[in-house]
C-alpha positions in Angstrom: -109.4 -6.3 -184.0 -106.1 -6.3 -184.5 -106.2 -3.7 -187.5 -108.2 -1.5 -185.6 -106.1 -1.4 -183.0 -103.3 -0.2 -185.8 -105.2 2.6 -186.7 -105.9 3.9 -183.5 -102.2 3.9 -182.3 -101.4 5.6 -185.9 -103.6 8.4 -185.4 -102.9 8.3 -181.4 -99.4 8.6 -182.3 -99.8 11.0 -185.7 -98.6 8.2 -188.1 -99.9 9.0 -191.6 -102.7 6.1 -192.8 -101.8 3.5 -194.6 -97.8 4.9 -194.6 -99.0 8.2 -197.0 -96.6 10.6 -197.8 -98.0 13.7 -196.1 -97.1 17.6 -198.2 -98.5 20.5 -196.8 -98.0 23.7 -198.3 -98.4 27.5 -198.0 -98.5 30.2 -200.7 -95.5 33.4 -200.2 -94.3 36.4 -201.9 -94.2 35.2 -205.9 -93.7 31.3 -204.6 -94.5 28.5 -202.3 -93.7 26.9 -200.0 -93.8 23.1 -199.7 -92.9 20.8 -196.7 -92.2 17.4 -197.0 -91.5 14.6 -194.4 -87.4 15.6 -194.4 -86.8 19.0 -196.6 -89.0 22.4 -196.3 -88.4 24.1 -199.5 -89.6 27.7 -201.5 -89.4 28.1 -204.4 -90.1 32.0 -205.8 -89.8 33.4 -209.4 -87.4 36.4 -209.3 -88.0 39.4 -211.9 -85.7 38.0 -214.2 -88.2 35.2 -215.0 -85.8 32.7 -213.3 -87.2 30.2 -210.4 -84.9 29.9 -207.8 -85.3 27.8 -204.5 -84.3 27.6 -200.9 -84.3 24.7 -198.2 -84.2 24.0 -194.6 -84.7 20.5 -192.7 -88.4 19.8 -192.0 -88.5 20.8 -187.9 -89.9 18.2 -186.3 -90.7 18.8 -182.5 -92.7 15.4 -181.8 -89.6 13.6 -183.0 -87.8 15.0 -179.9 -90.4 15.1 -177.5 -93.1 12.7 -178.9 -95.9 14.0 -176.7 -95.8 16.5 -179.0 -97.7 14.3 -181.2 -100.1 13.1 -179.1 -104.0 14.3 -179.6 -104.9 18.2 -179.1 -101.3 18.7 -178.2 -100.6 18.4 -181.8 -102.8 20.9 -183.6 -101.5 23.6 -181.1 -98.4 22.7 -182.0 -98.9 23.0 -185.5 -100.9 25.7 -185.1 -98.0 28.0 -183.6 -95.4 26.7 -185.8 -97.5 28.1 -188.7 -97.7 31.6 -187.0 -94.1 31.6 -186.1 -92.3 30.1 -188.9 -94.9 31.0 -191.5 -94.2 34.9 -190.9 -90.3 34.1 -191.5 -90.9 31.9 -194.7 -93.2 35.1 -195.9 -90.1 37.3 -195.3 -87.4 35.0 -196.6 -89.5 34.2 -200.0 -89.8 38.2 -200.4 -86.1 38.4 -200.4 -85.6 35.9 -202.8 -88.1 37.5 -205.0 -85.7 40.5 -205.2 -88.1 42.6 -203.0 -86.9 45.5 -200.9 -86.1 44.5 -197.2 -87.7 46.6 -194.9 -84.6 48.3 -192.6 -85.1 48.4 -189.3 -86.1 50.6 -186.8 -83.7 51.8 -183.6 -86.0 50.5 -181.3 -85.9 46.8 -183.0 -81.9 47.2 -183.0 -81.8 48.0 -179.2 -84.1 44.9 -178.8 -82.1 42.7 -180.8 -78.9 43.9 -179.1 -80.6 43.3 -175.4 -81.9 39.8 -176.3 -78.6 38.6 -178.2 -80.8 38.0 -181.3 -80.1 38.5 -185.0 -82.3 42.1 -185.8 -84.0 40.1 -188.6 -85.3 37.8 -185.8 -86.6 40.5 -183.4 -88.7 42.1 -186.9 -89.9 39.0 -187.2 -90.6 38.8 -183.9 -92.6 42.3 -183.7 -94.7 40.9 -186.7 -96.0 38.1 -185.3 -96.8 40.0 -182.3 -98.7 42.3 -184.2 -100.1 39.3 -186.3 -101.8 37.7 -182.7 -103.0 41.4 -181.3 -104.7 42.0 -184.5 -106.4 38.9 -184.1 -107.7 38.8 -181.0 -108.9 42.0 -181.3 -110.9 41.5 -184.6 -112.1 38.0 -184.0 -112.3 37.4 -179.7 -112.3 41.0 -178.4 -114.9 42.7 -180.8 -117.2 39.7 -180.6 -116.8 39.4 -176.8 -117.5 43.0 -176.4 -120.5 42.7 -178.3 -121.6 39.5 -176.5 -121.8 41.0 -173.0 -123.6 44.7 -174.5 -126.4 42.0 -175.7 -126.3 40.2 -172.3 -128.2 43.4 -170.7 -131.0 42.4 -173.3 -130.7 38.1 -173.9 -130.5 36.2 -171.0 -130.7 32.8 -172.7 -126.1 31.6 -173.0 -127.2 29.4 -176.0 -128.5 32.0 -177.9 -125.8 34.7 -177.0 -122.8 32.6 -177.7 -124.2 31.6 -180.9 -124.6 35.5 -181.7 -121.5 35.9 -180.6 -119.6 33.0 -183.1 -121.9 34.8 -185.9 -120.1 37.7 -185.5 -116.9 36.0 -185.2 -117.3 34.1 -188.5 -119.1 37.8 -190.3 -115.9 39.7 -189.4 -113.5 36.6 -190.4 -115.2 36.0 -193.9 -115.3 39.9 -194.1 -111.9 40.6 -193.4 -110.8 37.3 -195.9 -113.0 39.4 -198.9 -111.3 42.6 -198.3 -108.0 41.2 -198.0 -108.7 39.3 -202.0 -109.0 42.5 -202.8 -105.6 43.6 -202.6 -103.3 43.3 -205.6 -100.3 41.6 -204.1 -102.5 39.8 -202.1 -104.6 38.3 -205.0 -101.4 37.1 -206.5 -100.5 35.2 -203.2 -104.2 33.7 -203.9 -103.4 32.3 -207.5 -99.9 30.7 -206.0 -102.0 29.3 -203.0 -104.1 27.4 -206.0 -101.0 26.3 -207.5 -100.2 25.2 -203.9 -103.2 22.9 -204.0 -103.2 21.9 -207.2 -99.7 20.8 -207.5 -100.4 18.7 -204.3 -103.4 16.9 -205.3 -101.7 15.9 -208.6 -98.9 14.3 -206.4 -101.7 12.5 -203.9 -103.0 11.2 -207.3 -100.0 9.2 -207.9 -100.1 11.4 -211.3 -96.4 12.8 -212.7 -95.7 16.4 -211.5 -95.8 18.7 -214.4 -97.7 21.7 -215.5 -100.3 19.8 -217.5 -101.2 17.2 -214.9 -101.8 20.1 -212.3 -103.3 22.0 -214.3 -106.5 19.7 -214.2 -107.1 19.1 -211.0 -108.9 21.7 -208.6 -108.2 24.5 -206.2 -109.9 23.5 -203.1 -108.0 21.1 -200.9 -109.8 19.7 -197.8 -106.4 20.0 -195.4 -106.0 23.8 -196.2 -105.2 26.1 -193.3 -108.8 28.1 -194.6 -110.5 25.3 -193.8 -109.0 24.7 -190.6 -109.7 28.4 -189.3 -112.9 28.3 -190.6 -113.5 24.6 -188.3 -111.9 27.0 -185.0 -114.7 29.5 -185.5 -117.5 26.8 -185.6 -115.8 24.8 -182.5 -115.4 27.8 -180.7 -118.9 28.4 -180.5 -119.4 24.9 -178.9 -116.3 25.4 -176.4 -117.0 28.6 -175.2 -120.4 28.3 -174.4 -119.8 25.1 -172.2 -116.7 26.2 -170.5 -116.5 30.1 -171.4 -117.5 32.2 -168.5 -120.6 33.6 -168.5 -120.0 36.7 -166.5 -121.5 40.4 -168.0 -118.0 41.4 -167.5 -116.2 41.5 -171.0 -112.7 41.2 -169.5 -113.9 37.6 -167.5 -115.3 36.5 -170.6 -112.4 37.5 -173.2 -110.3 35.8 -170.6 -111.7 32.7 -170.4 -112.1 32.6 -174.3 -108.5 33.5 -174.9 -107.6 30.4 -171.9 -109.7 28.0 -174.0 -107.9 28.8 -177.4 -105.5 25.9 -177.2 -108.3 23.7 -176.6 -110.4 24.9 -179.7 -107.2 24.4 -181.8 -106.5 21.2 -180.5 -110.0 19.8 -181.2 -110.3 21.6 -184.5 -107.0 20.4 -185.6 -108.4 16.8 -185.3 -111.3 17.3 -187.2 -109.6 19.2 -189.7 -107.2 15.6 -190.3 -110.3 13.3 -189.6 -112.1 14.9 -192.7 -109.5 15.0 -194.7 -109.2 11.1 -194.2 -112.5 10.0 -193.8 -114.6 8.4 -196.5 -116.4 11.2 -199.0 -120.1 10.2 -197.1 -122.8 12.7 -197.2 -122.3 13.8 -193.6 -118.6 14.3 -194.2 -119.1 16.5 -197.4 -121.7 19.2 -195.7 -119.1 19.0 -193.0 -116.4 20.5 -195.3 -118.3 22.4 -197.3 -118.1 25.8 -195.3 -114.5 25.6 -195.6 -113.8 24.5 -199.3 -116.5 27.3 -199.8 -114.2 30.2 -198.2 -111.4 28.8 -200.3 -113.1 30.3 -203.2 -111.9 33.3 -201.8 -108.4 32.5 -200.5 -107.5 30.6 -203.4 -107.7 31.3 -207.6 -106.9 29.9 -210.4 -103.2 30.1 -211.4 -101.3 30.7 -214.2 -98.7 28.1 -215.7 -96.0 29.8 -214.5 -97.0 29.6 -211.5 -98.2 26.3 -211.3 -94.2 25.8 -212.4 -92.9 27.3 -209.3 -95.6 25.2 -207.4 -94.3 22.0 -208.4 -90.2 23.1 -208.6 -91.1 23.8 -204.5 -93.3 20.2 -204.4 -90.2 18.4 -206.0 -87.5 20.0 -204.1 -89.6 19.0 -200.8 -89.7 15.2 -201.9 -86.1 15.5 -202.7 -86.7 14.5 -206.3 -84.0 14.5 -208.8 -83.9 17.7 -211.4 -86.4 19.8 -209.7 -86.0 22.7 -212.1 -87.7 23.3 -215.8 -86.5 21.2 -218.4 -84.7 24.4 -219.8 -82.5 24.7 -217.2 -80.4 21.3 -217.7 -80.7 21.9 -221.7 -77.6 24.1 -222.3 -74.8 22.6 -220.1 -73.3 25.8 -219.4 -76.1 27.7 -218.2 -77.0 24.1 -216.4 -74.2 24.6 -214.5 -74.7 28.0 -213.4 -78.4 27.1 -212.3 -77.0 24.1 -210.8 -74.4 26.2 -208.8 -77.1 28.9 -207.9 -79.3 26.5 -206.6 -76.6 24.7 -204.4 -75.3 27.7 -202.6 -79.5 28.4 -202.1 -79.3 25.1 -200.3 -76.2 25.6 -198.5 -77.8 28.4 -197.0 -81.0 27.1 -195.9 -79.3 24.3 -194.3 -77.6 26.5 -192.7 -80.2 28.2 -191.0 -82.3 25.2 -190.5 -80.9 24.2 -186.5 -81.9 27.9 -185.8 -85.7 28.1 -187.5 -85.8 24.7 -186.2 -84.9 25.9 -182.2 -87.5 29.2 -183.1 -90.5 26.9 -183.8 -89.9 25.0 -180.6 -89.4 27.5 -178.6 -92.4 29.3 -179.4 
């Protein structure tokens, strides 16, 4: 009894089972990203062939405020902390890739300059924005609309919801196809394999290097695919128990767009509970849809790119000698990588009180 009670007040409280290290991860420009339980780090391969790195302190809002943690409240937590630091993670790892800032515009100057905020901020700020119009348009307006044009015609809620998530999931798995289409975006695909694969080698106790990772597969139970994938399932439960049912597509995109935090609350839990749970029949057809979609999001990655993968993984678990082997061989050029990589650090630290203040703001 006593155990049981344990494990109820770990995963009440968001304690990892059986005191696991938990990595997450998230593929950027020519990098990754890996967050560990102290150091967030990226790591991105620059032109030159060289890996470089960058790190910040893990934010952790539940350590302040532990409701944070609690169930439901937790996945929306996590959920916006992706959105919100994820987009300035994507634009920090493009800069360290050598990549072209974008300069911005007068209108994003005069905001910055209102708001007392750094201009790189208010960009950031825009883009996310954009990020959250574009997706409630695509996946909860367009379906909505198209639920309350088929009302005139289906009377039956069960049946029109369920239309209605069909579409949802269509345009999602549509607009996940077309984006692996893309060039740069395919290459963000191979590193978000490297991602996984570097990760599962570390959850298999296994040493972290190129040839261990290289074995194990692309498709990680705990991926952000699968977790969207599980929201646009769920939603089709929620909505059509507490969405309104009104022929009006403003009520009902309302109502959806109030219940949001609730779908990514309960998703988020299922999302961990599969993860954890035993490999039972029942739990395998219940992550199959989304190891299936990360066919798509992930692919297989090259060497060098498992490299920077595991430089990123390393850095996160603040291991000693992150770097290649060839960068401690010649002591002189060991010391200028050793230098380069300090100053990286000095300047993610840095930064880290202010990403940390974004994340729990937002």
């Amino acid at each position: 009894m006593a155990n049981k009670w344990q494990k109820f007040k770990d995963w009440f409280l968001g304690n990892q089972p059986d005191g696991r290290v938990s990595v997450g991860g998230q593929a950027v420009m020519e990098g990754v990203m890996m967050q560990g339980p102290n150091i967030t780090a990226i790591a991105v391969r620059q032109p030159n062939g060289k890996i470089v790195y960058k790190t910040r302190k893990t934010a952790k809002p539940g350590k302040k405020y532990p409701f944070l943690k609690w169930p439901l409240i937790r996945g929306v937590v996590s959920f916006v902390m992706s959105l919100v630091v994820g987009m300035k993670i994507l634009t920090q790892s493009a800069e360290m890739a050598g990549e072209q800032a974008e300069e911005p515009s007068k209108f994003e100057k005069k905001v910055a300059a209102m708001l007392h905020m750094k201009v790189d901020d208010v960009m950031i700020m825009f883009a996310v924005i954009l990020a959250v119009i574009l997706s409630i348009g695509l996946f909860f307006a367009l379906p909505t609309a198209i639920e309350s044009f088929l009302k005139r015609f289906i009377s039956d809620r069960f049946t029109l919801n369920l239309l209605g998530g069909l579409v949802r999931i269509t345009v999602f798995l549509l607009y996940v196809f077309l984006c692996s289409r893309l060039k740069e975006i395919r290459r963000v695909f191979q590193y978000h394999g490297a991602e996984h694969k570097s990760i599962f080698c570390f959850e298999a106790g296994e040493e972290l290097t190129v040839e261990n990772a290289r074995k194990f597969g692309r498709l990680h139970p705990r991926c952000g695919t699968s977790f969207l994938m599980i929201v646009m399932v769920i939603s089709i439960l929620i909505f059509m128990i507490f969405g309104s049912d009104s022929s009006n597509v403003f009520a009902r995109l309302g109502s959806r767009l109030a219940l949001l935090p609730l779908v990514a609350g309960v998703s988020y839990e299922i999302l961990k509970g599969l993860a954890y749970a035993e490999d039972k029949p029942i739990v395998k057809a219940l992550k199959w849809p989304g190891l299936m979609v990360q066919k798509i999001t992930t692919a297989e990655p090259d060497d060098k790119m498992l490299e920077v993968a595991l430089v990123s993984l390393k850095v996160a678990l603040e291991m000693r000698d992150p770097l290649p082997a060839e960068y401690y061989e010649k002591p002189d050029e060991a010391k200028a990588d050793a230098s380069d990589a300090a100053a990286i650090d000095a300047h993610g630290e840095a930064d880290a009180a202010a990403d940390k203040a974004d994340a729990i703001g937002a």
